[in-house]
N, C-alpha and C positions, 0 to 999 in steps of 0.2 A: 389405571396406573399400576407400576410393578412397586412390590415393597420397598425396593431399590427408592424409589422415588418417595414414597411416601415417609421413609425411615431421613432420609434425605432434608423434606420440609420441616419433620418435627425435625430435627438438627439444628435447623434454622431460625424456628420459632423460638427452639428454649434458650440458642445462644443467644438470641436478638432481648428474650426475656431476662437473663442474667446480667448482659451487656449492660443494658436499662437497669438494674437494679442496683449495679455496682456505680452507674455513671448520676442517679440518683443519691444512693448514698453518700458517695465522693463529695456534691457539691454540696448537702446537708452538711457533712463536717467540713467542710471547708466556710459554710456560711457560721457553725458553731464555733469555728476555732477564733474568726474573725470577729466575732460579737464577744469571746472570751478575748480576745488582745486588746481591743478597743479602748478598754477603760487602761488596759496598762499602758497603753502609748499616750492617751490623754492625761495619765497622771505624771509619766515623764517629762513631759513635755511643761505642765504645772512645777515639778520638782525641781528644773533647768532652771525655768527664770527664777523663782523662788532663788537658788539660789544664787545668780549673778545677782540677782535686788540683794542678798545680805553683805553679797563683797563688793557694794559701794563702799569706797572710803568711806564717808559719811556713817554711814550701819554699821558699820564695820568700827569702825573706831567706839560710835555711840554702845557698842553692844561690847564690848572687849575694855575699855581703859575704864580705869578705876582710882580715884585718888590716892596717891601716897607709891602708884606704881612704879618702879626705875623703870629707866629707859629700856633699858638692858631687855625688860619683862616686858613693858609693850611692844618690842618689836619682836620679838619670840610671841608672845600670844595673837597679837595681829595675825604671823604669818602660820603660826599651829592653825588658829582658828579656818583660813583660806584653808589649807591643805585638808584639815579633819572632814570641813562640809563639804569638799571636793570626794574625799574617797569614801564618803558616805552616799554620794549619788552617781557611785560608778556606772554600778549595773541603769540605769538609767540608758547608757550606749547601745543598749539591744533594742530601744524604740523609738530611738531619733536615728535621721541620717549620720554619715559621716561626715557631710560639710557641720549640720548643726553641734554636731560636738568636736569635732576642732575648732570650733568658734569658742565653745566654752570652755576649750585645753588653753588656746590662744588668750583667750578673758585671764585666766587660773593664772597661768605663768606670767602676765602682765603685769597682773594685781602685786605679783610678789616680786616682781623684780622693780617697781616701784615702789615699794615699802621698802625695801632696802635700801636704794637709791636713796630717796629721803632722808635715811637714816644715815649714810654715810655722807651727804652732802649739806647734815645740821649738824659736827660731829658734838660742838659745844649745846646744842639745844636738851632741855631737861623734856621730860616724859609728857610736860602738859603742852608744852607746846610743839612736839611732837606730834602730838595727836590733833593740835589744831591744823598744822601743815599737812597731813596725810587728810585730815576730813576736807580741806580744801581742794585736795588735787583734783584731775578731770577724770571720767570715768566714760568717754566716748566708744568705749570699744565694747562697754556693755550695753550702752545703748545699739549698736549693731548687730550686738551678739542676738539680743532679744529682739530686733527685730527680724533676722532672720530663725529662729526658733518660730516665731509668731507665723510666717507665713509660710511655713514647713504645718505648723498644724493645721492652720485654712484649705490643705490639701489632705486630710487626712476624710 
């Protein structure tokens, strides 16, 4: 064989050796990047429903009014309270779908435009019963919401 040839093979050998070293490494960090996101998509996904369970009416009421409050102040604390644990589990959106968090935008904005409804359609009602009207209402859209969060994770 002429050098030609043989300069040729080693060519071939070391690119085919590099090739393989890079298409090795790649899928190593790619299997390390995914064992490091795992737990973050599993916690969001925990953080999600967590918080749709605290803005049941129900929770929500039970964890917010306090005797002696105006109305004036539970209906401002109710809807502070939505809003606050809403932009506390923003970043949460970088490990759920986009369906599952427009579900949980769709929950968010619900929540509070029923709390105000309520409020403007008791206008005579004081703060306690208030709060028993609101801890009554239906909260069907978090049960959707969470079930599809729930089987968004079953595919993870």
């Amino acid at each position: 064989m002429s050098p030609t040839t043989w300069i040729l093979i080693g060519l071939i050998v070391v690119m085919t050796v590099i090739g393989g070293y890079f298409m090795f490494s790649g899928k190593k960090s790619d299997n390390q990047s995914n064992e490091k996101v795992l737990p973050l998509k599993v916690q969001a996904f925990e953080r999600l429903v967590l918080y749709l369970e605290r803005i049941r009416y129900a929770v929500l009421v039970k964890r917010v009014f306090m005797p002696g409050m105006s109305r004036t102040d539970l209906q401002f604390a109710l809807i502070q309270n939505v809003q606050d644990e809403f932009e506390h589990n923003l970043a949460q959106r970088l490990y759920v779908s986009e369906s599952s968090w427009f579900n949980v935008v769709i929950v968010k904005d619900e929540v509070l435009k029923s709390i105000n409804a309520a409020f403007s359609e008791n206008p005579d009602a004081d703060a306690p019963t208030m709060a028993q009207i609101i801890a009554s209402m239906d909260n069907s859209l978090i049960d959707k919401a969470v079930i599809t969060i729930k089987k968004e994770f079953n595919t993870i």
